[in-house]
C-alpha beads as a LAMMPS data file, in Angstrom:
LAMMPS data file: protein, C-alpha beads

329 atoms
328 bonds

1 atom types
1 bond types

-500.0 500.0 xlo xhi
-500.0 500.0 ylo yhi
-500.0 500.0 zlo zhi

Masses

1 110.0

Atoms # bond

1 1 1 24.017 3.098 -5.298
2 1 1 23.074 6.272 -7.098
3 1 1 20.043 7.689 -7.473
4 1 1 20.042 7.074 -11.524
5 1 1 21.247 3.189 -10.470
6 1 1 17.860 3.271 -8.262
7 1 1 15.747 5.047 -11.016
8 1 1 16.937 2.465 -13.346
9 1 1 16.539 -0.544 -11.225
10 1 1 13.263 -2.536 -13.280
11 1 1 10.462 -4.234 -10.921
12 1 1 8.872 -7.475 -10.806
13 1 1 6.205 -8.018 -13.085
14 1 1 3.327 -10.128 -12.753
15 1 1 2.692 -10.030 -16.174
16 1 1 6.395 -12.374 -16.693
17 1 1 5.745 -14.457 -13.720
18 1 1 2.015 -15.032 -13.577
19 1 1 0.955 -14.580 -16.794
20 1 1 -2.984 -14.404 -17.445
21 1 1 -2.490 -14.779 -21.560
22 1 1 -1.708 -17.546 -23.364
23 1 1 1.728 -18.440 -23.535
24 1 1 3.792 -19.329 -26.403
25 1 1 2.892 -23.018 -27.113
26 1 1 0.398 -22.940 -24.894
27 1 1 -3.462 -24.110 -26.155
28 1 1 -6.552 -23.234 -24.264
29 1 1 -7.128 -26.145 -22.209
30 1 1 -3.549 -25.469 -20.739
31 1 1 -3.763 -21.982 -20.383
32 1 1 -7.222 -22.741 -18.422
33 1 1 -5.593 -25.487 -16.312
34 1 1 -2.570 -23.363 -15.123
35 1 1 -4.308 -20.099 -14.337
36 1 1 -7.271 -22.420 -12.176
37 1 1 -3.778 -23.606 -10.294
38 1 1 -2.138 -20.166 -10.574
39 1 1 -5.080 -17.885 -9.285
40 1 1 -6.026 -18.191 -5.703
41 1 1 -10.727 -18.238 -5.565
42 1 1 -11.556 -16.546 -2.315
43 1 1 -14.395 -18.446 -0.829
44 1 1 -15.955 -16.334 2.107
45 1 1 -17.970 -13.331 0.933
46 1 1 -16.590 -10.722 3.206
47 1 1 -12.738 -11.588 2.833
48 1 1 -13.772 -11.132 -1.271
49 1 1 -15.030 -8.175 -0.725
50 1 1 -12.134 -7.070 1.553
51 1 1 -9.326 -7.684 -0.927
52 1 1 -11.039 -7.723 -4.511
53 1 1 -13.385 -4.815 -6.299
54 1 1 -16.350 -7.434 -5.456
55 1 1 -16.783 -8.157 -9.184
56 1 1 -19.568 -11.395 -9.269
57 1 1 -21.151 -10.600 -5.435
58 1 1 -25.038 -9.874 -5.994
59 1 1 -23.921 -7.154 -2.278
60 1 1 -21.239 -5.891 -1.388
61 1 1 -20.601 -3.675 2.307
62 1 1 -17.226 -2.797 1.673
63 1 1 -14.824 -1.611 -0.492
64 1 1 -11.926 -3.505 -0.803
65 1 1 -8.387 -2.483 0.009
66 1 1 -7.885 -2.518 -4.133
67 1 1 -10.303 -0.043 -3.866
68 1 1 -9.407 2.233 -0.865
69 1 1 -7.851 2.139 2.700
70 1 1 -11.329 2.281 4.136
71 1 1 -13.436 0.017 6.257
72 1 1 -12.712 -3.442 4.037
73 1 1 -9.105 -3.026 4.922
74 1 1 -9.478 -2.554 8.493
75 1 1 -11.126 -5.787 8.581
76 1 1 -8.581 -7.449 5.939
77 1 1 -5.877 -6.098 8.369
78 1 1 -7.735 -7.862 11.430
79 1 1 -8.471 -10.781 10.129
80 1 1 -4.422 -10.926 8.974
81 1 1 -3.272 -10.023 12.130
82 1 1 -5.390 -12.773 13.707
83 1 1 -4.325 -15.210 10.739
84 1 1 -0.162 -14.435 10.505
85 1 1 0.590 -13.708 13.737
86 1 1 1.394 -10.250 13.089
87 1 1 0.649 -7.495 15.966
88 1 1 0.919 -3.923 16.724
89 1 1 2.046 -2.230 19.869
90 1 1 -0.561 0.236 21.818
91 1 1 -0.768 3.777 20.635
92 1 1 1.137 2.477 16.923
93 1 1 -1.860 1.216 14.976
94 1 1 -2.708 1.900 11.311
95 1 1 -3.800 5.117 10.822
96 1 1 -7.502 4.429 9.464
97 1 1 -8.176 2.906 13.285
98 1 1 -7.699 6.517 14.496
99 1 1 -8.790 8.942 12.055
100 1 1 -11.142 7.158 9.624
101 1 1 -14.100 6.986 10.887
102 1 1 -16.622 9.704 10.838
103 1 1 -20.079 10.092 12.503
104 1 1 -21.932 8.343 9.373
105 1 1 -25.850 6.400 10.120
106 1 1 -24.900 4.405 7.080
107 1 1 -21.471 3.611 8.145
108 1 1 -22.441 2.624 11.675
109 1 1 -25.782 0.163 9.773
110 1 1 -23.180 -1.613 7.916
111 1 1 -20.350 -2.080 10.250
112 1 1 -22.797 -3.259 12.671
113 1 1 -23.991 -5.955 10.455
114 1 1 -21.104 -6.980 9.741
115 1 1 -20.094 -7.405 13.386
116 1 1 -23.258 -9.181 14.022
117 1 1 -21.955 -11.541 11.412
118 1 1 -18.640 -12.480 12.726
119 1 1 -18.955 -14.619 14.895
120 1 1 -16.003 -16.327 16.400
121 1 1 -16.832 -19.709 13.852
122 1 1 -16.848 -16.729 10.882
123 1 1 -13.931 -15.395 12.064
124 1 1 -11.842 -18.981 12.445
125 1 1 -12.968 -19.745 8.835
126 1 1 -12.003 -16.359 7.346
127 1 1 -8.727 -16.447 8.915
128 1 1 -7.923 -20.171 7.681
129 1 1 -8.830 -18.776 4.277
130 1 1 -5.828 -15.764 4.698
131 1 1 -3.903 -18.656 5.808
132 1 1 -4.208 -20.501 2.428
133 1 1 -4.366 -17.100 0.348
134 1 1 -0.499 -15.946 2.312
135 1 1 0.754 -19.634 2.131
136 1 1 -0.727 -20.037 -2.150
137 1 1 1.286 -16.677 -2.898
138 1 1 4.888 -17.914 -1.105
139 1 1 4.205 -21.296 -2.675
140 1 1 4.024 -19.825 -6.425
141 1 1 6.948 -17.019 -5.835
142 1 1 8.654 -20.227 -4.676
143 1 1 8.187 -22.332 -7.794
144 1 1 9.387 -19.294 -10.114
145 1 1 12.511 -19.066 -7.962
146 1 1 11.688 -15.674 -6.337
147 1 1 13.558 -14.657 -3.255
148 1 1 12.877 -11.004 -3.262
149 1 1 10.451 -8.255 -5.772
150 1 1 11.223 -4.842 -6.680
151 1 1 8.380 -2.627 -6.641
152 1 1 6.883 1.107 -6.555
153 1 1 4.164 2.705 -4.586
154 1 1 4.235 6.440 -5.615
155 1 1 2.928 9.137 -3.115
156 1 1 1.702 12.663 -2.615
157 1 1 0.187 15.053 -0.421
158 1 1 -3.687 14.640 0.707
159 1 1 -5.311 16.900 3.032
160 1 1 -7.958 15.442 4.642
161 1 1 -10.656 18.022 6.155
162 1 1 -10.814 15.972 10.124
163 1 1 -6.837 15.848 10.113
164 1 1 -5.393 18.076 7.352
165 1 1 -1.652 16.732 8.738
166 1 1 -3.024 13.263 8.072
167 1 1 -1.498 12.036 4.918
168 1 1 1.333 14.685 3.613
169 1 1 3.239 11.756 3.344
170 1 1 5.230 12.622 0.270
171 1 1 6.196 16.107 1.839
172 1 1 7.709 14.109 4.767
173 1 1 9.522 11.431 2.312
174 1 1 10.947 14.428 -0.032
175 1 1 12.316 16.494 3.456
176 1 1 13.842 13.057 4.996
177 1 1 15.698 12.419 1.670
178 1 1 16.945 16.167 1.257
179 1 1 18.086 16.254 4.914
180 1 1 19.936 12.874 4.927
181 1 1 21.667 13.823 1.949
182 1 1 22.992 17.201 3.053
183 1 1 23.925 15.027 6.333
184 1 1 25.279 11.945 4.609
185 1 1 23.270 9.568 6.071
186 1 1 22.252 6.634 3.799
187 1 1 19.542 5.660 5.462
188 1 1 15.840 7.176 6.666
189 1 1 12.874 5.665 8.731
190 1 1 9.365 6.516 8.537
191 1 1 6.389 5.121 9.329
192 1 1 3.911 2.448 7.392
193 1 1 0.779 0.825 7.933
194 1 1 0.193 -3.274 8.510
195 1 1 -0.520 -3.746 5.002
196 1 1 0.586 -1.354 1.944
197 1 1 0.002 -1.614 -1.907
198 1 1 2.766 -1.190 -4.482
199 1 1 3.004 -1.718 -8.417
200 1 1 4.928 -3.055 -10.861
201 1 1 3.107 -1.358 -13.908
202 1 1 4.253 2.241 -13.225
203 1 1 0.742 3.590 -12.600
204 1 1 0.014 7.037 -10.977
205 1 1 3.261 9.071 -12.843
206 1 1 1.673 12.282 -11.828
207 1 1 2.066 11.535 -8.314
208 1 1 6.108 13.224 -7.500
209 1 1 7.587 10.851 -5.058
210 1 1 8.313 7.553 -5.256
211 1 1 9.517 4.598 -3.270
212 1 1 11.229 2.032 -5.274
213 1 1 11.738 -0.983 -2.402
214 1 1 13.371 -4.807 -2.575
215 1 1 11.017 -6.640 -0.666
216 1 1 11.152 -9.882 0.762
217 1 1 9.177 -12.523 -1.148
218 1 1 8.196 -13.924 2.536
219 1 1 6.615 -10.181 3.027
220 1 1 4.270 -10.663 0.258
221 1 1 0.792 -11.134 1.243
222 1 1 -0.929 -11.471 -2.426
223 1 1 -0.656 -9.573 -5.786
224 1 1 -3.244 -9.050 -8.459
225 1 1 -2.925 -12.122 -10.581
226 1 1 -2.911 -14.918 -8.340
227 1 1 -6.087 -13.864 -6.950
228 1 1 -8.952 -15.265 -8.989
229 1 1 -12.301 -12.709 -9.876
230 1 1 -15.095 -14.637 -9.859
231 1 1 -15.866 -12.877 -13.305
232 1 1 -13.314 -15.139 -15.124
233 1 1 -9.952 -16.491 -15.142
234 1 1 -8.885 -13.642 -17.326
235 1 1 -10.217 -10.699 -15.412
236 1 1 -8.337 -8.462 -12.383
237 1 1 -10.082 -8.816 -9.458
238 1 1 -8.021 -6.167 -7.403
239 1 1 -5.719 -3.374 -9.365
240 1 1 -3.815 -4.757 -12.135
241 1 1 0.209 -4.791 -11.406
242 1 1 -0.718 -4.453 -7.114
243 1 1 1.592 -6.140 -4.507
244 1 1 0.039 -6.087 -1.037
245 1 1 2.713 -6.084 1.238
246 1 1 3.288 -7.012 5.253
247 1 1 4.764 -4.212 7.256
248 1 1 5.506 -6.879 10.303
249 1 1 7.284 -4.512 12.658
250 1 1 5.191 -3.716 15.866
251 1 1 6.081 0.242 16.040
252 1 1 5.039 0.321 12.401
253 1 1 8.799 2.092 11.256
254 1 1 10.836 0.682 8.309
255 1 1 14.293 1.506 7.399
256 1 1 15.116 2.030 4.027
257 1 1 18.232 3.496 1.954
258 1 1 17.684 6.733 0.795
259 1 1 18.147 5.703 -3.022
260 1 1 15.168 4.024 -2.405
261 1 1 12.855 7.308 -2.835
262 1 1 12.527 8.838 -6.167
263 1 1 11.715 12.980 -6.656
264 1 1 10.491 13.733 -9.647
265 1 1 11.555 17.379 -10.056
266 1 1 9.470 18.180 -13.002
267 1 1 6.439 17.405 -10.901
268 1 1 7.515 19.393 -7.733
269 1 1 10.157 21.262 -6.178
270 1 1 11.585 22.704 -2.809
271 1 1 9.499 25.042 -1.283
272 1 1 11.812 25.942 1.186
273 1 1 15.549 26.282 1.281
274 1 1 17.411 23.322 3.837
275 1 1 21.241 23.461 4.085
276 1 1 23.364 21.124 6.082
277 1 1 22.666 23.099 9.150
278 1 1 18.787 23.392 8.993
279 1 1 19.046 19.109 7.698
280 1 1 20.579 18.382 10.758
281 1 1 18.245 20.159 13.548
282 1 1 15.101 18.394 11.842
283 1 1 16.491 15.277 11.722
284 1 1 17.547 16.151 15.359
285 1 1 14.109 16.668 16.347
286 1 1 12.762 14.285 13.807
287 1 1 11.305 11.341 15.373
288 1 1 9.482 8.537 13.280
289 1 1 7.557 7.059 15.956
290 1 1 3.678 7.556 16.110
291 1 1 1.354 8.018 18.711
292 1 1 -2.320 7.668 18.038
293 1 1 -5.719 7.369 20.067
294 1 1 -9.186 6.673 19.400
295 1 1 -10.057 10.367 19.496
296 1 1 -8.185 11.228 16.849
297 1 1 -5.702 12.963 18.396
298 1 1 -1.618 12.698 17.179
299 1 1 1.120 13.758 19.007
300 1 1 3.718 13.906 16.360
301 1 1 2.939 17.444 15.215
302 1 1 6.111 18.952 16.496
303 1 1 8.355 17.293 13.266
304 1 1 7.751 20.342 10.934
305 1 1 8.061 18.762 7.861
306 1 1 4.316 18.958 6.449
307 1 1 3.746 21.549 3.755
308 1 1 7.394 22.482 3.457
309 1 1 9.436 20.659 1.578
310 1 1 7.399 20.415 -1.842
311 1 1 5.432 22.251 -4.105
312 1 1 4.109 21.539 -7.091
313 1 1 5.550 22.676 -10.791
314 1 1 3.383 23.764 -13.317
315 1 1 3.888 20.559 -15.547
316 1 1 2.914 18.702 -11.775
317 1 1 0.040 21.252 -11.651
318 1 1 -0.870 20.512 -14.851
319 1 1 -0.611 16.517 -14.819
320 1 1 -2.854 16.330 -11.803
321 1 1 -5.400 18.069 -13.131
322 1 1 -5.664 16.502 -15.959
323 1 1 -5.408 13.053 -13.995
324 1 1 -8.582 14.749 -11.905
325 1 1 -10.396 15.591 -15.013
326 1 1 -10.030 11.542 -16.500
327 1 1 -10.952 10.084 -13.237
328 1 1 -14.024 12.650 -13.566
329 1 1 -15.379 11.456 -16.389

Bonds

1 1 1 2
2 1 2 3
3 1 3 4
4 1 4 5
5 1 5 6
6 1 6 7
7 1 7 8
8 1 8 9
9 1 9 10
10 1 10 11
11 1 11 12
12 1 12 13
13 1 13 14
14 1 14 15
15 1 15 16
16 1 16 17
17 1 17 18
18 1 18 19
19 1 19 20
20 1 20 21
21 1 21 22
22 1 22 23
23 1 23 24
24 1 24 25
25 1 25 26
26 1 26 27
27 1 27 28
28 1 28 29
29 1 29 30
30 1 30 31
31 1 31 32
32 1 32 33
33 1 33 34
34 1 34 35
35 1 35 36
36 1 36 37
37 1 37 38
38 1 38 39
39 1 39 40
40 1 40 41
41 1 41 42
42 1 42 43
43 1 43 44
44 1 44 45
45 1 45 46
46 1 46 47
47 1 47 48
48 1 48 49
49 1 49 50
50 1 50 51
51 1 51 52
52 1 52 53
53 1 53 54
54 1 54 55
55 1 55 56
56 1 56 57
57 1 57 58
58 1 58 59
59 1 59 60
60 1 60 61
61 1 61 62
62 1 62 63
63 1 63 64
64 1 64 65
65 1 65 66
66 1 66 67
67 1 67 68
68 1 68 69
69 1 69 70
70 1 70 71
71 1 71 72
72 1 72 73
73 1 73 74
74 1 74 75
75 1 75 76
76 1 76 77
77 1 77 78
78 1 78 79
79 1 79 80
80 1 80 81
81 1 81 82
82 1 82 83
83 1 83 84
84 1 84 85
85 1 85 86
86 1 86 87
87 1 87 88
88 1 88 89
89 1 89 90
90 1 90 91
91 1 91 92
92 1 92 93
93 1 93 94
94 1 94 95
95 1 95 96
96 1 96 97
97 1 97 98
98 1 98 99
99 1 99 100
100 1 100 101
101 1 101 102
102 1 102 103
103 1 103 104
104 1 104 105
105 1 105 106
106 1 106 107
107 1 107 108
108 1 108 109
109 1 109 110
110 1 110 111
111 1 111 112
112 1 112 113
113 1 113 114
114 1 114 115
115 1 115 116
116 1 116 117
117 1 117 118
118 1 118 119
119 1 119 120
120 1 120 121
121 1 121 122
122 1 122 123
123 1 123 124
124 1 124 125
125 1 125 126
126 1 126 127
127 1 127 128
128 1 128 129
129 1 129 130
130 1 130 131
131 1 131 132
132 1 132 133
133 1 133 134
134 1 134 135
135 1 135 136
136 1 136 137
137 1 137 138
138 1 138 139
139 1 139 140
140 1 140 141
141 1 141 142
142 1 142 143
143 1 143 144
144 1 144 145
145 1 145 146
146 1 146 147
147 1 147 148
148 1 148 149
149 1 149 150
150 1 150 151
151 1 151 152
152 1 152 153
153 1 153 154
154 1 154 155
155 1 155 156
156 1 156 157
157 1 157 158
158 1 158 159
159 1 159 160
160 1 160 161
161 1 161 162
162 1 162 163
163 1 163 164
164 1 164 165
165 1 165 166
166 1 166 167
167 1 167 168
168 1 168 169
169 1 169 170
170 1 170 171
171 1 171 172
172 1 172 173
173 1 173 174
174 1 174 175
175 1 175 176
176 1 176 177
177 1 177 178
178 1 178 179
179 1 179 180
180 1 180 181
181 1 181 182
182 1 182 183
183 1 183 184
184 1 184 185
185 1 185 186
186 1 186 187
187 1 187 188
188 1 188 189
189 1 189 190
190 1 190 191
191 1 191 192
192 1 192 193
193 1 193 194
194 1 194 195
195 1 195 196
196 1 196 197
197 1 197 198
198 1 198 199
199 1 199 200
200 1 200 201
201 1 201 202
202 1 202 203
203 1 203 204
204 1 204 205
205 1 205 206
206 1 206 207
207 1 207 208
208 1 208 209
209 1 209 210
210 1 210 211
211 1 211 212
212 1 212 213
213 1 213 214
214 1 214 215
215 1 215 216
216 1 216 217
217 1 217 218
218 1 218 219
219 1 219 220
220 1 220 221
221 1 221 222
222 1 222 223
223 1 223 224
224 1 224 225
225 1 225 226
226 1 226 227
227 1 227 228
228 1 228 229
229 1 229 230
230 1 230 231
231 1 231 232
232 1 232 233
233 1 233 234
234 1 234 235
235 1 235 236
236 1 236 237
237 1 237 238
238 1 238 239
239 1 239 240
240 1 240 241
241 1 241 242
242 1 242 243
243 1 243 244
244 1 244 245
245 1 245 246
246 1 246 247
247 1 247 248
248 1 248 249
249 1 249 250
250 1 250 251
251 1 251 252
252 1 252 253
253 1 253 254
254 1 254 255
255 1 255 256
256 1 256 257
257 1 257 258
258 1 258 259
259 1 259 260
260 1 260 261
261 1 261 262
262 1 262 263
263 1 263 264
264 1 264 265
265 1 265 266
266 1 266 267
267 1 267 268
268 1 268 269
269 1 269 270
270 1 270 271
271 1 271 272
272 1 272 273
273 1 273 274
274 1 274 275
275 1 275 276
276 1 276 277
277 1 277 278
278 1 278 279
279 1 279 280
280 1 280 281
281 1 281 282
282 1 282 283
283 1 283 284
284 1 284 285
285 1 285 286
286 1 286 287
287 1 287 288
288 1 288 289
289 1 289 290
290 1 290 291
291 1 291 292
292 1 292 293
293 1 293 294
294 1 294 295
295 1 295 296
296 1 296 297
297 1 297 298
298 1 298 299
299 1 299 300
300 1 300 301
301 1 301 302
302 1 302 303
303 1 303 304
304 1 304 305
305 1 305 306
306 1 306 307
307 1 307 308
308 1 308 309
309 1 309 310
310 1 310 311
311 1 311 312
312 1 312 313
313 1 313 314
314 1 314 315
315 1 315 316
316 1 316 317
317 1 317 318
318 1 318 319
319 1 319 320
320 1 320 321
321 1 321 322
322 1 322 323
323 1 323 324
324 1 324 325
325 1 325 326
326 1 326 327
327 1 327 328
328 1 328 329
C-alpha cells in the first residue's frame, strides 16, 4: 500500500454507526428508545468521572481520560487492568505511573481520598461496571457487523519541564518512518500506553504526524457515543468522534506498517539529513523497549531520535499558534 492509498483510506464514524440524531423515518419516541439502548449510563461516580468530562456530578476529583492522561486515567487504566485481564510487565508501565506525578498538597488531598474510598467492595463494583461498559461496546460493533475500525490519533512534540524527552513522540514516529523507508523495511515498532484515544472526525490538523491504524473491534474499549452523559441522550460525554483503545501487549510495543503514519510536510520538515547509511545505524541501535521506575528515571535515552527529525514550517508555525490562541480564549 502507498502512502496516498493510506492517506486516502476513510475511518469509522460514529456518527454512521451510532447515530445520536434522528434518523430518517425515525420519530422521537424511537429515536429516544434506541439511543437509551445504544448509549452505555455509567453508574459509579468515580469510573464517570474517569472516562467522561463529569458533565451532571455536583464534584468531581478527576479529570477524565477525555479530558487528559492525568490522574482519572491512571485509575481508569487500573480498574481495566483489574476488570479485562490485561497486565503489564515490571519496568514497562504507562508512562504517567513514572513521570506524572509532581510534589502537589492538592494532588496528594485528593488522591488520598480517593484511596480511602476504594475499598476492595468499591473496587469489585467499579470493575463489574468496566466489565459491562467493554462487553456493551463489542455487543453493538457486533450488531452493525463490525470486525475491525479505521481510525487517527495525530501527534506532536511536547516538552514537558520534569522530563523534556518525555513525549517527542511525533519526532520519534517521523525518524522510524524515514529510516525504514531508506532501509525498505515495511514495518516499525514503538511503544504505547494501556489505553490510547483516536478519532474518526479528523480533529487536531495542526498537529504533523499521524497514525492512521485498523484496529480490532475486540480492542475497542468504548467510543464517544455509546457512552451516555448524564446531561442528555443527545450530549457527548467524552470528546466527540474518540475511540479508546486496548494496547494488550505486556512490553507495551505494537507493530505497525509504515503506511500507517502520515507526515504532513506542510506542517514540518526534516531537520536533519538521514541517508540509507545513517537509517540503518539508528535503527541498529534503535530499540523500542522501555524501561521506567518510580523515580522518574528512563533508560532509553541512548536512541537519538528526539529533536531531530522534525521541525516545524512556517504554515505549521503558524497553525499552532493560532490553534494556541482559540484554545486561549
Amino acid at each position: 500500500m502507498s502512502p496516498e492509498e493510506s492517506v486516502a483510506r476513510p475511518t469509522t464514524r460514529q456518527s454512521k454507526l451510532f447515530s445520536l440524531y434522528m434518523r430518517d423515518g425515525e420519530d422521537h419516541r424511537a429515536h429516544e428508545e434506541r439511543l437509551a439502548h445504544q448509549r452505555f449510563s455509567i453508574e459509579d461516580d468515580l469510573l464517570y468521572s474517569c472516562i467522561t468530562y463529569g458533565d451532571g456530578l455536583e464534584t468531581k476529583d478527576v479529570d477524565g481520560f477525555t479530558h487528559s492522561k492525568g490522574l482519572g486515567y491512571a485509575l481508569l487504566v487500573f480498574f481495566a487492568k483489574q476488570a479485562l485481564g490485561l497486565y503489564r510487565l515490571p519496568f514497562c508501565e504507562d508512562r504517567i505511573l513514572s513521570d506524572w506525578m509532581s510534589p502537589s498538597s492538592q494532588i496528594n488531598e485528593r488522591l488520598t481520598r480517593i484511596i480511602q474510598q476504594l475499598t476492595p467492595g468499591r473496587i469489585s463494583t467499579i470493575c463489574s461496571e468496566v466489565s459491562r461498559l467493554y462487553e456493551h461496546t463489542q455487543r453493538q460493533l457486533s450488531n452493525v457487523g463490525v470486525k475491525s475500525v479505521t481510525i487517527t490519533r495525530r501527534v506532536h512534540d511536547v516538552a514537558s519541564w520534569q522530563n523534556p524527552e518525555r513525549q517527542l513522540y511525533s519526532s520519534l514516529l517521523f525518524t522510524l518512518k524515514r529510516a525504514a523507508e531508506l532501509t525498505g523495511r515495511d514495518k516499525v515498532s514503538f511503544e504505547m500506553d494501556t489505553l490510547n484515544s483516536f478519532g474518526d472526525d479528523g480533529g487536531y490538523r495542526h498537529f504533523p504526524v499521524t497514525l492512521r491504524m485498523d484496529v480490532p473491534a475486540e480492542d475497542v474499549f468504548y467510543c464517544s457515543n455509546l457512552v451516555a452523559s448524564r446531561k442528555g441522550h443527545q450530549k457527548h460525554s467524552v470528546e466527540e468522534g474518540e475511540w479508546v483503545i486496548i494496547n494488550r501487549a505486556p512490553n507495551g510495543i505494537v507493530s505497525i506498517p509504515v503506511t500507517w503514519i502520515e507526515i504532513d510536510e506542510r506542517l514540518c520538515k526534516e531537520n536533519f539529513l538521514m541517508d540509507q547509511n545513517s537509517a540503518q545505524r539508528f535503527l541498529e541501535k534503535y530499540d523500542p523497549l522501555v524501561f521506567r521506575t518510580c523515580c522518574n528515571q528512563r533508560f532509553d535515552l541512548s536512541s537519538g531520535y528526539c529533536g531531530r527529525s522534525w521541525k516545524p514550517t512556517l504554515r505549521g508555525r503558524l497553525m499552532a499558534a493560532w490553534r494556541g490562541f482559540q484554545i486561549g480564549r
